[in-house]
N, C-alpha and C positions, 0 to 999 in steps of 0.2 A: 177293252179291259174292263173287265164287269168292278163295279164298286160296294162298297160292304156297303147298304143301307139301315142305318139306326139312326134312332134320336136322340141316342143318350152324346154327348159332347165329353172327346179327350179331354183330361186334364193336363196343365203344363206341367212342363218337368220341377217347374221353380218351386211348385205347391206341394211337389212329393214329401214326404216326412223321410228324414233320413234311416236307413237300416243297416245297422252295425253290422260289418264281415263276422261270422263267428253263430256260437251259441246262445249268444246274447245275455251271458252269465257275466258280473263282475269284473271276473276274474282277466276276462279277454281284455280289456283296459289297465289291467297295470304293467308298468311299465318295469325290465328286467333293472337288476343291480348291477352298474359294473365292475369288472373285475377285479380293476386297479381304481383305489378309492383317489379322487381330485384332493390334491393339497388346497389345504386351507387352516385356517388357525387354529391354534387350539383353543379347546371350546373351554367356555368357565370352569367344568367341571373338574377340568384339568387341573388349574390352578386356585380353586375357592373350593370349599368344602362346607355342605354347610350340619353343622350339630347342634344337638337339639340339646338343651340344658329344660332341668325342670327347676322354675323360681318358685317361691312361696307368694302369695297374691300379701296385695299392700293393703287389703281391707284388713281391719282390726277386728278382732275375732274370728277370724275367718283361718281355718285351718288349711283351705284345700292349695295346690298346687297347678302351678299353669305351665305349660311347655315355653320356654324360649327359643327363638332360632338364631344362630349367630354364623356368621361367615368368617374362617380362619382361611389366611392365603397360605399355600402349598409351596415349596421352593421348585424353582423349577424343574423339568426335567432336562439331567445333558444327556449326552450320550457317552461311551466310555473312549478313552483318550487311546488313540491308535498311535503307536510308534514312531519314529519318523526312519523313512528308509535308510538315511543315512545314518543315523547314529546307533552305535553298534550295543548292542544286547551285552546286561550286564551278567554272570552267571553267581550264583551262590547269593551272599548276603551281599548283593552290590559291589565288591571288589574283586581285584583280578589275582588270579594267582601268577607270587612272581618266581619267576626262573629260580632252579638251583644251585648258578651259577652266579648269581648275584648275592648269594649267602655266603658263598664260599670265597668271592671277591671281600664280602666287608669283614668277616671272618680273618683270611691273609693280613687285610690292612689292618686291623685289630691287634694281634700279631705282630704286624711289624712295630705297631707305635706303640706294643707293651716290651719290648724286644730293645728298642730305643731306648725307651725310659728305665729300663731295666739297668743295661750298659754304664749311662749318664749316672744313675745312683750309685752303682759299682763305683765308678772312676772318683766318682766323687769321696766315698768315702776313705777309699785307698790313697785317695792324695792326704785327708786328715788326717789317716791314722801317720802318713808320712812325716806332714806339718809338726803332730805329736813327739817324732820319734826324734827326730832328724832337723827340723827346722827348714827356716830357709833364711841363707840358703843351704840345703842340705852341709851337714858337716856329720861328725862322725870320731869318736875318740877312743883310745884304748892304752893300755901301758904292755908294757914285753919286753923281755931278759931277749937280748939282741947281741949281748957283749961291745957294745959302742958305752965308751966311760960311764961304767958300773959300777967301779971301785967302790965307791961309796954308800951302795947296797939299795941304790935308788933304781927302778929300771927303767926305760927308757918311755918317753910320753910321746902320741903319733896321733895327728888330726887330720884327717881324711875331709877333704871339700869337694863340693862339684859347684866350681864358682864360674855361672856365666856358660855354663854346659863344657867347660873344662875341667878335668882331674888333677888336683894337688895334691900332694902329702906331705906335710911338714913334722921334722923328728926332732926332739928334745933328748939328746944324749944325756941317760942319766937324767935326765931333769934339766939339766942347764942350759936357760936359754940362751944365753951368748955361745953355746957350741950349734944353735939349731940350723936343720939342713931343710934342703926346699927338693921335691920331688916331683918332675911332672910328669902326669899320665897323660893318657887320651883327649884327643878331642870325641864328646858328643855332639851326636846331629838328629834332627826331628823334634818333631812338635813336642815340649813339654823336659826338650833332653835336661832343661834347666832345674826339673824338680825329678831328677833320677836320684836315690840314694846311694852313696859309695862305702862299702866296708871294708876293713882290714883284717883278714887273717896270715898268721907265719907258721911256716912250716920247712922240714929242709927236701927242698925238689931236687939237689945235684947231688945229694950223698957227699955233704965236704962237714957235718956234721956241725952246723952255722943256718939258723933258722934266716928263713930268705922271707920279705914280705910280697904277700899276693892281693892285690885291688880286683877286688868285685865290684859289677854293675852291667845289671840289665841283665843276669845268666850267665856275665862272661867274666872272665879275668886277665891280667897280665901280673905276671911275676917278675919283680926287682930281684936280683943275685945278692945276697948279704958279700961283698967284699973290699980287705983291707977300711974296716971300720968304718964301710956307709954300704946302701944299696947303689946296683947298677942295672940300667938296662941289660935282658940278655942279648948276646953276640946273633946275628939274622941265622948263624951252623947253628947255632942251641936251640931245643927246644924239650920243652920239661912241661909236666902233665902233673897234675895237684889230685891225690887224689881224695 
């Protein structure tokens, strides 16, 4: 195997100078940016800022002006407040709209309890003007040519009572009360039968030409028969219509 023969001696490798892959330009040594920047803190600039003020110099006589630098801290920055899944999104100005059926329920009820107090006022005043008229307990007065001892050109005096939700009529023949007769009517029943008013009209219901007395109350009546010088229940065959 033949051998190179020179005098000049290899150098080692250790003594080589190193030689950059490349053009040997700058530029082949720096290093890319990457994509997605590494969290790290935020930097002063973030939060400090800094502005430059210009003061007037402390020298006396001295007009000119020198820049100051000052550091104002920044608030921080958040981020904007995300929803929470579960709570439900409000629409309009923050309230919800309610059903039209919920209007129309306080509406009814409204209604009912002007409807109530309406009533109660009614009843109310119908019982005073009763109180006024009638008293209590209700009674009821009147005079009427009856032909019971009139001789004496007095006519006969008649007090109608609802004493205890029962009907009386007491009659003053002529005026006189040692001739007076006692009449009972009806019983009333229900709430209040106690403050019913009872009134007296006479009129002749059997065509015998003898005013007959008729007791009112509630809408209704029943008719006493004028005969032989008092009234009488009618018989259950009679029946006579007031008109």
């Amino acid at each position: 195997m033949p051998v190179l023969a020179t005098e000049d001696k290899i150098a080692p490798k250790s003594i080589l100078r190193h030689r950059p892959i490349g053009d040997g330009t700058p530029e082949a040594f720096t290093t890319s940016t990457p994509i997605v920047p590494r969290a790290s803190r935020s930097r002063a600039s973030d939060t400090v800022e800094e502005i430059a003020e210009w003061q007037k110099g402390d020298q006396e006589g001295s007009g000119q002006s020198k820049p100051v630098t000052r550091r104002v801290a920044l608030p921080p920055k958040s981020s904007p407040a995300m929803p929470h899944p579960n709570k439900p999104l409000l629409q309009g100005h923050g309230q919800r709209q309610a059903h039209p059926f919920l209007y129309l329920g306080i509406g009814m009820i409204v209604m009912l309890v002007l409807w109530m107090g309406l009533s109660a006022l009614f009843g109310w005043f119908a019982t005073t003007l009763d109180d006024l008229h009638y008293g209590r307990p209700r009674t009821f007065q009147t005079d009427a040519w009856v032909g019971h001892n009139e001789q004496t050109g007095v006519p006969s005096h008649f007090i109608a009572l609802n004493l205890h939700s029962h009907i009386e009529v007491i009659e003053l023949p002529g005026g006189d009360g040692t001739h007076a007769r006692i009449y009972v009517g009806p019983q009333l029943y229900g709430s209040g039968s106690d403050l019913v008013p009872v009134t007296l009209s006479f009129s002749d219901v059997n065509g015998d030409h003898k005013p007959d007395m008729v007791i009112h109350f509630e809408g209704n009546y029943v008719v006493f028969i004028n005969d032989q010088g008092g009234f009488r229940p009618p018989q259950p065959s009679e029946h006579y219509s007031v008109g």
